[in-house]
C-alpha positions in Angstrom: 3.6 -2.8 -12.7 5.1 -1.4 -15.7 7.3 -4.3 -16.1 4.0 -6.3 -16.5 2.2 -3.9 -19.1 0.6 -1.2 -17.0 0.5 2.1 -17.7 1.5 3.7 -14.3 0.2 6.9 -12.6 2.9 7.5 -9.2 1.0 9.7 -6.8 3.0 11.1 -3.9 3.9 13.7 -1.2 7.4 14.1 -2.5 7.1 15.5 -6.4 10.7 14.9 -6.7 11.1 11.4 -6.3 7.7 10.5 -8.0 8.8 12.3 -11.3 11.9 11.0 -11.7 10.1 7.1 -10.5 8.2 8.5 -13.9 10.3 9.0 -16.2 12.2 5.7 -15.7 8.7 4.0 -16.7 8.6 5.9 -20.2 12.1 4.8 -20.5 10.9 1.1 -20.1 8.3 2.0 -22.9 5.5 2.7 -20.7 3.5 5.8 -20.3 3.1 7.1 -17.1 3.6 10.6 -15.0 3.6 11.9 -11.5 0.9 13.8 -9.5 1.7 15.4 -6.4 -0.7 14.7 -3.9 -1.4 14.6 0.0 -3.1 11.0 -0.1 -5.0 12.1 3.3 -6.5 15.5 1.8 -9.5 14.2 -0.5 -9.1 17.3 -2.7 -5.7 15.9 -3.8 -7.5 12.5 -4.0 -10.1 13.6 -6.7 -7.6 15.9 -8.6 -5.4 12.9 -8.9 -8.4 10.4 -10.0 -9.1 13.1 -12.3 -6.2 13.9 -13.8 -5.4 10.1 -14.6 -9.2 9.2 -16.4 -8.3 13.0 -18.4 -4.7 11.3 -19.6 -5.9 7.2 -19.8 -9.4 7.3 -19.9 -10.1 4.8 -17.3 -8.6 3.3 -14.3 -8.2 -0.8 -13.7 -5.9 -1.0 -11.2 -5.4 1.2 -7.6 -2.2 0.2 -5.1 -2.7 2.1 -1.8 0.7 2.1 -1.0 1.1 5.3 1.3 2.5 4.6 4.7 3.8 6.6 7.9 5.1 4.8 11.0 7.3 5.6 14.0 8.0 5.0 17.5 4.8 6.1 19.3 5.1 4.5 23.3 1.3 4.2 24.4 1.8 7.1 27.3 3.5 9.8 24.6 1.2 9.5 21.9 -0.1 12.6 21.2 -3.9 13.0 19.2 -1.4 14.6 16.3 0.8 11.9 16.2 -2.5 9.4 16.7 -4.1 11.5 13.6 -1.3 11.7 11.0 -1.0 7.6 11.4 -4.2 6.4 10.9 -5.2 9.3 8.1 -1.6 8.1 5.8 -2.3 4.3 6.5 -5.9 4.1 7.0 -8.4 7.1 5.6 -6.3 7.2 2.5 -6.4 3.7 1.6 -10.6 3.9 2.0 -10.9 7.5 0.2 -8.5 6.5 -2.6 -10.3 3.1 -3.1 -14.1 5.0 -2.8 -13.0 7.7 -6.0 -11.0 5.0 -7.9 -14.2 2.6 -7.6 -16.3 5.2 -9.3 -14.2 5.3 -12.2 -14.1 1.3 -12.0 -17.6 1.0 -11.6 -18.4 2.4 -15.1 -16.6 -0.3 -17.3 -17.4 -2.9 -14.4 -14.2 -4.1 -13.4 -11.3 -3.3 -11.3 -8.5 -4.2 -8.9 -7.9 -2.7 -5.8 -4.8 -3.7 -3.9 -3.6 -1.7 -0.4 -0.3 -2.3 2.0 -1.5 -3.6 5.6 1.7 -5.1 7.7 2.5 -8.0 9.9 1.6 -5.4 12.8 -1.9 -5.7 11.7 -2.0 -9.5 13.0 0.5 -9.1 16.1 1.6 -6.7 18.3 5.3 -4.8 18.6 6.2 -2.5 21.2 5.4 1.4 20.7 3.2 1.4 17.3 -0.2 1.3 18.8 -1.0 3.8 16.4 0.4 1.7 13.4 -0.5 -1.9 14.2 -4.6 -0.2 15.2 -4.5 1.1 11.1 -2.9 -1.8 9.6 -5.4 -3.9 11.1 -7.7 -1.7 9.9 -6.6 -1.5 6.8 -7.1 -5.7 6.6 -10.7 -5.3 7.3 -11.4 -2.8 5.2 -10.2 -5.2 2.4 -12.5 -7.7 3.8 -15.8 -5.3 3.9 -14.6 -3.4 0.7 -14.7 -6.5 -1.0 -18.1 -8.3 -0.3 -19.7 -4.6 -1.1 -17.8 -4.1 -4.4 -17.9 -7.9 -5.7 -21.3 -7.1 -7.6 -19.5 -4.9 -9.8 -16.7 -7.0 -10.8 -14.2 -5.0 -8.4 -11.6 -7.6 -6.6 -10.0 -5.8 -3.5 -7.1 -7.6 -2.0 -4.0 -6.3 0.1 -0.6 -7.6 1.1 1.0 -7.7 4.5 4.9 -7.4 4.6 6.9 -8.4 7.3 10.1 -6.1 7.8 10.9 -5.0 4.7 14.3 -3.1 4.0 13.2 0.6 3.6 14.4 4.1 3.7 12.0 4.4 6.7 12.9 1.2 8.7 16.4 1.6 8.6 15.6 5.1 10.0 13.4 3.3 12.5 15.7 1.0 14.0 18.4 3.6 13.4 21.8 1.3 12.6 22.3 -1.6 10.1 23.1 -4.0 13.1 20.2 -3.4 14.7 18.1 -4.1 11.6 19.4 -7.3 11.0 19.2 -8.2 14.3 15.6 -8.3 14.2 15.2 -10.0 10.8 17.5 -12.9 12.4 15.7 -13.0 15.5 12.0 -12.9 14.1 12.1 -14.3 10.4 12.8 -18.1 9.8 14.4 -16.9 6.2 17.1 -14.7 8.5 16.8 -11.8 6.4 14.6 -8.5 6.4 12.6 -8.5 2.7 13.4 -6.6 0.2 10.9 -4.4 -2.1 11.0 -6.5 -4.9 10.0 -9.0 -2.9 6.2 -7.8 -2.9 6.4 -7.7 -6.2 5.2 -11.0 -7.6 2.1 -10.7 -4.8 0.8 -7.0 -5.8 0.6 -8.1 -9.7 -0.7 -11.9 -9.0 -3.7 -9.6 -7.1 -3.7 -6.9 -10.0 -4.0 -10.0 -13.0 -6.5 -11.7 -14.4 -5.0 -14.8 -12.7 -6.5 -13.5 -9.3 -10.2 -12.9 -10.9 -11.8 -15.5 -8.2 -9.6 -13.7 -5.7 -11.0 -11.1 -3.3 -11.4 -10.0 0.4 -7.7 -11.7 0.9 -4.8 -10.3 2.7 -0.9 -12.1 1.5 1.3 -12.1 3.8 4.4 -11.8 2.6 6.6 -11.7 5.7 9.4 -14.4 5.1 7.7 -16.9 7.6 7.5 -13.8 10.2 4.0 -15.0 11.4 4.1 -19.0 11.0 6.1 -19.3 14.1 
């Protein structure tokens, strides 16, 4: 986003790696800082809108990026477990979106853009949980959208397929094991990479995607097309 000529605000859990995320934009040339926040907990939400229109003045573009995931097999799901997932993939996508679009609303235009998954269009073993919220997460984009078009708002979201992450390599616990399943469900015989989502999140954050809105890309390396 910097790269492209935002000015960045980097919102997360872990203060740590958000700052230092930070400061490599203002070593680009871009402004931006970190704000530690619980994306789930609407107080952080609004301190965090808050903060960003008292330091920029506006906001034009929000990325709901915030995901947790894990192995949860249907019988040992507990309501925690049930909870944390949907409130880190689901209610902070919609909560972050609802204070960003007031700020949006007031200069009439805006770009939202949140993270579902290829889980939200077919099932995997033991991520009820997940796959439930990332499906949700595409129909919120489609219902957020038609309510916010009269304002000049364009919501939009991306769905990877398996991307190379901290967290997935913890999920599928070895390197073998990873590539195993990028060879045996992705016709490009690789798992993505996070620059791959790149070019899709700032197509749906420019002025080139203006007519663009209610649309989830799937960015999956083929993942669904078989």
């Amino acid at each position: 986003m910097a790269n492209a000529g935002a000015n960045v605000v980097i919102a997360d859990i872990q203060h740590d790696g958000a700052a230092a995320a930070a400061q490599e934009v203002r070593s680009a040339g871009r402004m931006a800082f970190a704000v530690q926040a619980d994306v789930s907990n609407l107080n952080d939400i609004d301190a965090m809108v808050e903060r960003t229109v008292a330091e920029f003045g506006t906001i034009d573009i929000l990325v709901n990026n915030a995901g947790a995931s894990g192995r949860t097999p249907f019988f040992d799901t507990s309501e925690d477990k049930w909870q944390q997932i949907q409130d880190v993939n689901l209610k902070s996508a919609f909560f972050c979106s609802q204070f960003a679009a007031r700020v949006m609303l007031k200069k009439g235009y805006g770009k939202i853009v949140s993270v579902s998954s290829t889980s939200g269009f077919v099932a995997g073993p033991a991520q009820i949980p997940y796959a439930v919220a990332k499906a949700g997460v595409r129909m919120m984009t489609s219902a957020l959208a038609v309510e916010l078009a009269p304002f000049n708002i364009n919501v939009n979201a991306i769905a990877p397929g398996l991307i190379r992450t901290p967290m997935t390599e913890r999920a599928f616990g070895s390197e073998e094991a990873l590539l195993k399943r990028a060879k045996d469900k992705t016709p490009l015989v690789r798992p993505g990479l996070p620059q791959d989502l790149v070019g899709g999140v700032i197509y749906l954050c420019s002025p080139d995607s203006d007519f663009v809105t209610g649309h989830t890309l799937v960015i999956d390396g083929g993942w669904l097309a078989q």
